[in-house]
C-alpha positions as a Markdown table, in Angstrom:
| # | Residue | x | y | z |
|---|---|---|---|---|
| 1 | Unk | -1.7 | 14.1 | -4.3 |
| 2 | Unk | 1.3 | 12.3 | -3.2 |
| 3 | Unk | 0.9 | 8.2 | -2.3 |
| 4 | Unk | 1.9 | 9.8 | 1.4 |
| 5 | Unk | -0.7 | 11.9 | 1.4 |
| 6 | Unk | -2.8 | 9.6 | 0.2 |
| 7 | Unk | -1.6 | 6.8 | 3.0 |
| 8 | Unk | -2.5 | 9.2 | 5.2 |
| 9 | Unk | -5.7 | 9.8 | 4.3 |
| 10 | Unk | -6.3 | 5.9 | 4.3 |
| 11 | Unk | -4.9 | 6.3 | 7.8 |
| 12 | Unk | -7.7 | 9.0 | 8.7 |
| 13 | Unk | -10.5 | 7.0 | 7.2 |
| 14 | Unk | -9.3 | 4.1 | 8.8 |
| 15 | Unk | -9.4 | 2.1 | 5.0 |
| 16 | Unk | -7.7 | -0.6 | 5.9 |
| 17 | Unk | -7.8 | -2.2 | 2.1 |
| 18 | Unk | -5.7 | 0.9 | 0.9 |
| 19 | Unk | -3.7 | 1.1 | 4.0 |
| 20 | Unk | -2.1 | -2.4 | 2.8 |
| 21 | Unk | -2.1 | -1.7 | -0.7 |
| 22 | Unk | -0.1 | 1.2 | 0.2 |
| 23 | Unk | 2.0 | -0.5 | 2.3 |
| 24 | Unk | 3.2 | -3.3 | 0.2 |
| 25 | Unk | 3.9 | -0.6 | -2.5 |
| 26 | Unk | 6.4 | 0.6 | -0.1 |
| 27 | Unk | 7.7 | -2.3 | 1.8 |
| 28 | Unk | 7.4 | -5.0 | -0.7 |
| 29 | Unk | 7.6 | -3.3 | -4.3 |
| 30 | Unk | 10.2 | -0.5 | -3.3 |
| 31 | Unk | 7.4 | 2.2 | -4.4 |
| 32 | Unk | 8.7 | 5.7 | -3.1 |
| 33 | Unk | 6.3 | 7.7 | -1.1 |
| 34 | Unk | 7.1 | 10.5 | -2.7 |
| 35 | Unk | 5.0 | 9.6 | -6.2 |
| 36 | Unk | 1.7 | 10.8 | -7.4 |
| 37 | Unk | -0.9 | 9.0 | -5.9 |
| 38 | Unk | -2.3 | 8.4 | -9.5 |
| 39 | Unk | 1.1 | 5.7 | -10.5 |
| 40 | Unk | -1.4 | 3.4 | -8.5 |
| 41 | Unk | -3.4 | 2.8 | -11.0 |
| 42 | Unk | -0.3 | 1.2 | -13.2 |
| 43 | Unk | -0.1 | -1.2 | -10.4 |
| 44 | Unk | -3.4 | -2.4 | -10.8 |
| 45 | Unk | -3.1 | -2.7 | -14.6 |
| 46 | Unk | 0.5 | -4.4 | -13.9 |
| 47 | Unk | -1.1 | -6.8 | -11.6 |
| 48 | Unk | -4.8 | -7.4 | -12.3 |
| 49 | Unk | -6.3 | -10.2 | -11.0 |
| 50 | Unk | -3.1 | -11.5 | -9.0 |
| 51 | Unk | -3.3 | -7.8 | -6.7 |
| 52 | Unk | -5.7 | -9.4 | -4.2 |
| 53 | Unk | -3.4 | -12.7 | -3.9 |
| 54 | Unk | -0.5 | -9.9 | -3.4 |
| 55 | Unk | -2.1 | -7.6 | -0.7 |
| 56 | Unk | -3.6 | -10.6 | 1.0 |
| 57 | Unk | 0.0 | -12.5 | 1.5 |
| 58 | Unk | 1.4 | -8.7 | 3.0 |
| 59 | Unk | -1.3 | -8.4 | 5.2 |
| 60 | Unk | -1.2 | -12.2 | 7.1 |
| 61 | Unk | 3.3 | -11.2 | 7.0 |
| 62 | Unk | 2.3 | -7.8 | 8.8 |
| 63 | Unk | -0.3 | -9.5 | 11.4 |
| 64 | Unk | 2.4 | -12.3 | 12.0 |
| 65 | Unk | 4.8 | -9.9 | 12.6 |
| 66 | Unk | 4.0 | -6.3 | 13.3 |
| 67 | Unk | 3.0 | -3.0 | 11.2 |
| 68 | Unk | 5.5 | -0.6 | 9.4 |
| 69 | Unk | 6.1 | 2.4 | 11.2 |
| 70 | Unk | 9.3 | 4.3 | 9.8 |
| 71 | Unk | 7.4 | 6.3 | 7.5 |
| 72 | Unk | 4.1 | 9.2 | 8.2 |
């Protein structure tokens, strides 16, 4: 499964959580969508603790100012 796929799926299930994790992959950290979805758990081992702080900041920048919506 491909992080796309995977977006989408967050999309579907309406998982809000992984929609801005997958978002700030993309926008933030220049992740391609293209990847296995499974090069997700390096960011959490990359990150750790300091994830939440991460996703948190990205998600108040996206309410301020809009969602993403040049990728599906």
């Amino acid at each position: 499964m491909t992080i796309r796929e995977l977006y989408h799926f967050a999309i579907a299930g309406n998982y809000t959580s992984l929609i801005y994790l997958i978002e700030w992959l993309r926008y933030e950290q220049g992740i391609s969508m293209d990847r296995d979805a499974k090069n997700i758990d390096y960011i959490f081992e990359t990150y750790g603790k300091d994830l939440s702080h991460h996703i948190t900041a990205y998600q108040r920048k996206v309410e301020e100012r809009g969602r993403h919506t040049d990728f599906k």
